[in-house]
Wavefront OBJ file of the C-alpha trace (Angstrom):
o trace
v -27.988 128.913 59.504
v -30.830 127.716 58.491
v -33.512 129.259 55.003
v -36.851 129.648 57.009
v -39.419 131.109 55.175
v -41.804 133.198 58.387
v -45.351 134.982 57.160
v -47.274 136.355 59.711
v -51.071 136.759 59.825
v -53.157 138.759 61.965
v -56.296 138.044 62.969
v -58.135 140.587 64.654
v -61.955 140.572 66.150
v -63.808 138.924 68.728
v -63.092 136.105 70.175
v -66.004 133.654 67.778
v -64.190 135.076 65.031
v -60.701 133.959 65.957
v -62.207 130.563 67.399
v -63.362 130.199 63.715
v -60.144 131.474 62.301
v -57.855 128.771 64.386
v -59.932 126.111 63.897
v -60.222 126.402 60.367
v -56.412 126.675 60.191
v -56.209 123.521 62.470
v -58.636 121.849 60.018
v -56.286 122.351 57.087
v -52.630 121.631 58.517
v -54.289 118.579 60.016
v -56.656 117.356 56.704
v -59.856 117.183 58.696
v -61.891 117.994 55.871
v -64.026 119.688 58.328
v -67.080 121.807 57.073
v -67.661 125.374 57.878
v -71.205 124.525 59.785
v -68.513 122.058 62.105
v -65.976 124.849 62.359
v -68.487 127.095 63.742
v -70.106 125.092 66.034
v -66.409 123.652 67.136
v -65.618 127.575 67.622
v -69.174 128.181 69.169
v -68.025 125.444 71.667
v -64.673 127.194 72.592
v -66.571 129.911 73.317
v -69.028 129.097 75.518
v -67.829 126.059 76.525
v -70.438 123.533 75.950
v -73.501 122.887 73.359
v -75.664 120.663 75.819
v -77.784 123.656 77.462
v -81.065 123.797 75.585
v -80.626 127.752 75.026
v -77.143 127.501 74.081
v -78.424 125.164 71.076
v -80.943 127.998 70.453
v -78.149 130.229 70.585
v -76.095 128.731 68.007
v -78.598 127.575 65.576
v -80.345 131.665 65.636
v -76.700 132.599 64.654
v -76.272 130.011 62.172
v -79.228 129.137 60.728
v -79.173 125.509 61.570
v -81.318 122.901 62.840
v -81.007 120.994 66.144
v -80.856 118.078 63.993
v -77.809 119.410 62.439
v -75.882 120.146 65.565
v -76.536 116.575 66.635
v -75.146 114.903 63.313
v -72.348 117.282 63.852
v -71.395 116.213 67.582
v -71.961 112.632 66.566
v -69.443 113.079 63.318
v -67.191 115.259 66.001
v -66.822 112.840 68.680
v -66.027 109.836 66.468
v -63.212 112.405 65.763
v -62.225 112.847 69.004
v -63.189 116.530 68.587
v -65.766 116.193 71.372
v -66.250 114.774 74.773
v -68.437 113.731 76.948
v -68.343 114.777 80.272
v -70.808 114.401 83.420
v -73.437 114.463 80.460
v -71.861 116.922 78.502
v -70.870 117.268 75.064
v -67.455 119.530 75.734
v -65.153 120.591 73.335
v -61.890 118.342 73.583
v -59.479 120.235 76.388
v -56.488 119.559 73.932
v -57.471 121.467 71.425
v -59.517 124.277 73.710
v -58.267 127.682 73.969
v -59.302 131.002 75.660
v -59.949 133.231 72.526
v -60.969 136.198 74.911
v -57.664 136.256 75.142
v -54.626 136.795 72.809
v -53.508 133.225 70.681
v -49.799 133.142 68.937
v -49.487 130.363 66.801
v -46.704 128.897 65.299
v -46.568 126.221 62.939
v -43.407 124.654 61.920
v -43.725 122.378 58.525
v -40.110 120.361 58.629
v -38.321 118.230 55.892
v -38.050 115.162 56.116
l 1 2 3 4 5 6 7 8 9 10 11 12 13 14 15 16 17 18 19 20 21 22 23 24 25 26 27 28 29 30 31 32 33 34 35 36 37 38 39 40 41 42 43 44 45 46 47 48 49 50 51 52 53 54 55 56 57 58 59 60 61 62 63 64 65 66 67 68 69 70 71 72 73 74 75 76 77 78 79 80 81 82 83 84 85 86 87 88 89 90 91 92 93 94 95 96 97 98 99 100 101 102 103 104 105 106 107 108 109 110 111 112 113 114
């Protein structure tokens, strides 16, 4: 039998907080580097499903305290990433990475030897 070492975390809260929670997660195992202004708009994004509306922008940067300017050199920085996509027009959070935090997430990561 194998020596696994399991913690378990719980994350509780709406579902922008566990967007933010997941993503900043993903952001580590993955060395993104990502900053917490992208990890919010990236959870924003999961949320609501797109930043390309005019009062979604709004939305986010009254909840942030950003700049439309800022959200821009963010999507820009995102979809070089591959983060973001566009679609029919629309900046869209990649579907690979996009959950439904309104609902329950489990997430298991498994760091193997080599």
């Amino acid at each position: 039998m194998e020596n696994v070492i399991i913690q378990r975390m719980k994350v509780t809260g709406g579902a922008l907080k566990k967007a933010e929670r997941y993503y900043n997660i993903l952001s580590a195992v993955n060395d993104l580097k990502l900053t917490q202004k992208e990890i919010q708009l990236i959870a924003f994004m999961a949320v609501k499903g797109s930043i390309s509306l005019s009062s979604v922008r709004s939305e986010f940067c009254r909840e942030y305290s950003t700049s439309e300017p800022t959200i821009y050199n963010i999507i820009s920085r995102m979809k070089k990433l591959g983060i973001f996509t566009k679609e029919d027009n629309r900046v869209k959070l990649n579907p690979k990475i996009a959950l439904d935090f309104k609902r329950d997430v489990k997430l298991e990561i498994n760091l193997v030897n080599d």
